[in-house]
MIDOFI-827535 format. One record per residue (C-alpha): residue number from 1; residue in one letter; x, y, z. Coordinates in steps of 0.2 Angstrom, whole numbers. Example, Ala and Ser with C-alpha at 12.3 -4.5 7.8 and 13.67 -1.06 7.14 Angstrom:
// residues 2
 num residu     X     Y     Z
   1      A    62   -22    39
   2      S    68    -5    36
END
This chain:
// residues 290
 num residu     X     Y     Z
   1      X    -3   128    23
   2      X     2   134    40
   3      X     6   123    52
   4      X   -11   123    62
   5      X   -22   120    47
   6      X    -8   106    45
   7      X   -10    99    61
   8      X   -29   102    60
   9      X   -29    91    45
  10      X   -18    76    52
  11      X   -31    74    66
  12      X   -46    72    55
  13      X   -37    62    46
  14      X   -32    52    62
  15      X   -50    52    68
  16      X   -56    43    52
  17      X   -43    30    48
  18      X   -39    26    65
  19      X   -58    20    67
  20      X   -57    10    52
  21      X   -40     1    56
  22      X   -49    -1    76
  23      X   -65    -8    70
  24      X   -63   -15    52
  25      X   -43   -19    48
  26      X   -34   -25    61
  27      X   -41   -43    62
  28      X   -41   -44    43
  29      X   -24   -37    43
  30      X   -19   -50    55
  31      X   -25   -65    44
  32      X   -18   -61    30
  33      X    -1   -56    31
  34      X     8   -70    43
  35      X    23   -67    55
  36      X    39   -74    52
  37      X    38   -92    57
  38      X    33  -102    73
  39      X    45   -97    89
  40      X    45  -109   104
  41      X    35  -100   118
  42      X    34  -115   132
  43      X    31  -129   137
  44      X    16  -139   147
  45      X     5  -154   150
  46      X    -2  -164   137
  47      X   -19  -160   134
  48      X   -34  -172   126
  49      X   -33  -167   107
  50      X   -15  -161   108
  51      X    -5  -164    95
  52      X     6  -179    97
  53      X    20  -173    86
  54      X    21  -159    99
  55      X    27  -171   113
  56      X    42  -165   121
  57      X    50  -181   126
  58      X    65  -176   137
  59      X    54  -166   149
  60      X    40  -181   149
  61      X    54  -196   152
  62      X    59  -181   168
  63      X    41  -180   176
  64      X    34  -197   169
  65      X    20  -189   164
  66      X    15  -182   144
  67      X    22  -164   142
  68      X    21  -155   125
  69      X    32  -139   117
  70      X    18  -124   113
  71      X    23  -112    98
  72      X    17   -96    93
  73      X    17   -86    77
  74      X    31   -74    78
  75      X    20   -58    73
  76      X    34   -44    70
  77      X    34   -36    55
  78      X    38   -24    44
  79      X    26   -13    32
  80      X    34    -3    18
  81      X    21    14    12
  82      X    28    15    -6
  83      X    18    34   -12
  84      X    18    42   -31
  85      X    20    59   -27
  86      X    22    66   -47
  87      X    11    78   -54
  88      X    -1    67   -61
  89      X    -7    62   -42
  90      X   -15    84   -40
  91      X   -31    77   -51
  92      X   -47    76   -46
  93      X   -64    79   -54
  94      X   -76    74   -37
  95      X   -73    81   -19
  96      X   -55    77   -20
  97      X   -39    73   -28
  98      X   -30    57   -32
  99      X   -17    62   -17
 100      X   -31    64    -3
 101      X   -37    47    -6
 102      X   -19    37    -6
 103      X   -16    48    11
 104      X   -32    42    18
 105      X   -26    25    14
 106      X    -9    23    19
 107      X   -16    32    35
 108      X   -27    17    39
 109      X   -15     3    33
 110      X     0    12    47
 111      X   -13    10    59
 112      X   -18    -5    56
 113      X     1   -11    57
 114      X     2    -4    74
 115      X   -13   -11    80
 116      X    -4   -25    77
 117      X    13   -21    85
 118      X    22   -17    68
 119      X    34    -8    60
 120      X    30     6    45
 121      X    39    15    35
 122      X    38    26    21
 123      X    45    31     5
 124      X    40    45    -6
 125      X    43    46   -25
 126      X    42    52   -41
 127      X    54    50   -54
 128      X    68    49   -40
 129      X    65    44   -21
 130      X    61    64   -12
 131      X    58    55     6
 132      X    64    39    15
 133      X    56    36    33
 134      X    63    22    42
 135      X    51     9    50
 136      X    47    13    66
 137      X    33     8    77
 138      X    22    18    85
 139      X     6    30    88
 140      X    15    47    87
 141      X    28    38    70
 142      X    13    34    61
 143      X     6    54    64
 144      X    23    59    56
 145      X    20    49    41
 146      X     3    56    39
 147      X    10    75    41
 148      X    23    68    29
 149      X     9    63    16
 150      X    -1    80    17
 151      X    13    93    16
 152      X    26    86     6
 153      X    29    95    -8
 154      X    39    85   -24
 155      X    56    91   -33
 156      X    49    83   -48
 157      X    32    79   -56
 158      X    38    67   -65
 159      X    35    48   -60
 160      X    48    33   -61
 161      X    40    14   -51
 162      X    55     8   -56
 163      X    66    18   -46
 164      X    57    19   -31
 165      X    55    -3   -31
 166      X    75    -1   -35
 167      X    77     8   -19
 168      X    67    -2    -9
 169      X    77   -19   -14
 170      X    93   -11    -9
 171      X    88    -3     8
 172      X    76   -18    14
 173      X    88   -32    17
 174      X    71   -41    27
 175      X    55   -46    18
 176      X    44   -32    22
 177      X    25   -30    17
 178      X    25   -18     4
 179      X     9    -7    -1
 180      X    16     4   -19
 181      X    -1    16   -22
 182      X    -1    27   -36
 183      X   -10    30   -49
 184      X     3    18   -60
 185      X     2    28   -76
 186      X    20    25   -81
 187      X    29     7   -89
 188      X    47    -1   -90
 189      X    45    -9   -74
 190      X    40   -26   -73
 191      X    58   -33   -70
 192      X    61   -22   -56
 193      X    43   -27   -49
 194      X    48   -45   -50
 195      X    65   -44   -39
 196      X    56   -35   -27
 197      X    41   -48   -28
 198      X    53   -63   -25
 199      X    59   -54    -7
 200      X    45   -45    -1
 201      X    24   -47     1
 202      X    21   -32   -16
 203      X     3   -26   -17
 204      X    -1   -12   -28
 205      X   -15    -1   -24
 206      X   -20     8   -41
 207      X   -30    25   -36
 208      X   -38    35   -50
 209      X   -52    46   -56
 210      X   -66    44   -69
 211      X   -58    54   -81
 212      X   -41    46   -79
 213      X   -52    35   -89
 214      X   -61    44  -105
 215      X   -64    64  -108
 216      X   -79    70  -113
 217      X   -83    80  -128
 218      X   -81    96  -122
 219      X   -73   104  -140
 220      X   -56   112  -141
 221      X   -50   111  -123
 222      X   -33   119  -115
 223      X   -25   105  -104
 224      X   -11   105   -93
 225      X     1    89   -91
 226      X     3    89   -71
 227      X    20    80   -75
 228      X    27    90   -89
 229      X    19   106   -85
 230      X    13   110  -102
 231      X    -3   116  -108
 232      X   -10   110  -125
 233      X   -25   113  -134
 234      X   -35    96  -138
 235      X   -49    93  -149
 236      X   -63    82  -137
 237      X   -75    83  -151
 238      X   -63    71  -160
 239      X   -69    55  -160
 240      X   -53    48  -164
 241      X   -44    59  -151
 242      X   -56    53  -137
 243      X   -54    34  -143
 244      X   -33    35  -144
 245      X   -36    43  -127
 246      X   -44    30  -120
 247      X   -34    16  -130
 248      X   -18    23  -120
 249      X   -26    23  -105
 250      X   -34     5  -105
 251      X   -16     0  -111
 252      X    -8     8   -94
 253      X   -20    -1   -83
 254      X   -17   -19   -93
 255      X    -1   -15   -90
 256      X     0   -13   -71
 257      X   -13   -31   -68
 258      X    -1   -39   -81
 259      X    15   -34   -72
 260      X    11   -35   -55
 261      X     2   -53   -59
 262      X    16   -59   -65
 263      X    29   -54   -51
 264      X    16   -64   -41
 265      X     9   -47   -33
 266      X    -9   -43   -26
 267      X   -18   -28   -35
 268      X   -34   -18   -29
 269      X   -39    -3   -40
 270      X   -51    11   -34
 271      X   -59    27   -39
 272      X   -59    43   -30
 273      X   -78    42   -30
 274      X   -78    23   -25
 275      X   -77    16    -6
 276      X   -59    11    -2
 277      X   -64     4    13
 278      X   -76   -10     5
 279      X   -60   -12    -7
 280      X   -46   -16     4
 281      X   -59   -29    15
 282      X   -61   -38     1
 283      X   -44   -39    -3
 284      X   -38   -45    14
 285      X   -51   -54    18
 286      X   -48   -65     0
 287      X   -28   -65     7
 288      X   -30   -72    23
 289      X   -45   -85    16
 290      X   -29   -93     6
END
C-alpha cells in the first residue's frame, strides 16, 4: 500500500469514527470512566442547597458571611490501545476482516479520549510487543495511531495476551484505562490479566467472525493456519470434526468471559457482521449507570 492509498484510508477512517466519538461516545465515555479524584478549584458564597460540609470556615469567620470550597473532577487520564496483531486477526468471511473492524474501533475510542482531553497510547502485539506508542494527546497523535493500525505489518503471526498485559504492567506505573481487542484465541493468561486488573480500568473487546465459530460442511477442505502458516486438509463433512471444532472454540470464548470476570474486567464481544457502535453504547452506558 503506497502511502496515498494509506493516507486516503486514515481519513475515511477519521471521517467515520470521528462522527461517532462527536456524536455518540464522548458523553458516555465521560460517565463511565472517572478522573482521578476531586481537586480543589475555588472558593465562594454559600448558596441555598449547598452542601453544608462544604463550608470553608476560615474564609467565613474572615468576611462574616457563609462561604463554601467548590471541587471538580480531576478529568485527566490515560487510555491504553492494547491490539492482537497475529495471524489469526487477517480473517474475514463478510466485507471485511477481523483487523478492519478492531482499527475502526480503537479509531473511535482515541477520539473519544481526546474529545475528552485525554491521553492515548498504543501497543501492538502478537506473541511479543512489535509497537509501543507512548500516550500522547492530540488530534494529529491519534491519526498516527490509526496509520499505525492500517500498515503495520507483524514479525510474528503468533499471539501471546500474556506478554503484551506483562508489558503493559511494567511501563504503566499510573492506572490507565485499558482497551485489549483481539480476537482472544489463545489461554495461560488469567494471572497476568488479574495484576494488571488490580492497577488499571481492563476491558476486553472480543472481535470475531461467524466462522470463528463453526465450519460448514464443505467436504475435504485445504486450510491455512494464519498463525503457523500451514496448510492442512480437513474433512468438513465429519460430524465429529465439525463438533470438536466448535467444542474448541466455545472453550476459547468461556475462557476469555471467565478470565477477565474474574480479574474484575468488563467484556464486550462482537462480530464483524454485527454493529459495534450499538455494542460499545451499551457497554458504557451500563458502566457509567454503576
Amino acid at each position: 500500500m503506497d502511502t496515498k492509498e494509506i493516507l486516503k484510508k486514515v481519513r475515511k477512517i477519521e471521517i467515520k469514527t470521528r462522527r461517532l466519538s462527536d456524536h455518540i461516545f464522548s458523553g458516555e465515555y465521560h460517565s463511565s470512566f472517572k478522573g482521578r479524584g476531586m481537586t480543589f478549584s475555588e472558593v465562594r458564597q454559600y448558596q441555598y442547597g449547598d452542601d453544608v460540609r462544604a463550608i470553608d470556615w476560615n474564609v467565613t469567620a474572615r468576611y462574616n458571611e457563609p462561604y463554601v470550597k467548590v471541587f471538580e473532577e480531576e478529568r485527566e487520564l490515560t487510555m491504553m490501545l492494547l491490539v492482537d496483531v497475529s495471524g489469526s486477526e487477517f480473517f474475514g468471511t463478510t466485507q471485511q476482516f477481523k483487523r478492519d473492524t478492531i482499527t475502526e474501533i480503537a479509531a473511535t475510542l482515541a477520539f473519544s479520549a481526546i474529545q475528552n482531553n485525554d491521553k492515548v497510547g498504543l501497543l501492538l502485539f502478537s506473541d511479543e510487543v512489535e509497537l509501543f506508542i507512548p500516550p500522547k494527546k492530540g488530534k494529529s497523535h491519534v491519526l498516527r495511531i490509526i496509520r499505525e493500525l492500517i500498515e503495520f505489518h507483524p514479525k510474528s503471526t503468533k499471539t501471546n495476551i500474556s506478554e503484551a498485559l506483562k508489558f503493559l504492567s511494567g511501563v504503566m506505573k499510573k492506572k490507565a484505562i485499558v482497551f485489549m481487542l483481539s480476537d482472544f484465541m489463545d489461554d495461560n493468561y488469567e494471572q497476568t490479566l488479574k495484576i494488571a486488573g488490580k492497577k488499571h480500568d481492563v476491558t476486553g473487546i472480543r472481535v470475531f467472525d461467524k466462522h470463528d465459530v463453526s465450519i460448514p460442511n464443505l467436504g475435504m477442505v485445504p486450510m491455512l493456519d494464519a498463525e503457523t502458516g500451514k496448510t492442512m486438509l480437513v474433512n468438513t463433512a465429519s460430524k465429529s470434526v465439525r463438533n470438536g471444532y466448535e467444542a474448541h472454540y466455545l472453550k476459547v470464548v468461556d475462557y476469555f468471559e471467565k478470565s477477565f470476570s474474574h480479574s474484575g474486567s468488563g467484556v464486550i464481544s462482537t462480530r464483524i457482521d454485527e454493529s459495534y457502535v450499538k455494542k460499545l453504547l451499551g457497554y458504557f452506558k451500563h458502566k457509567g449507570a454503576r
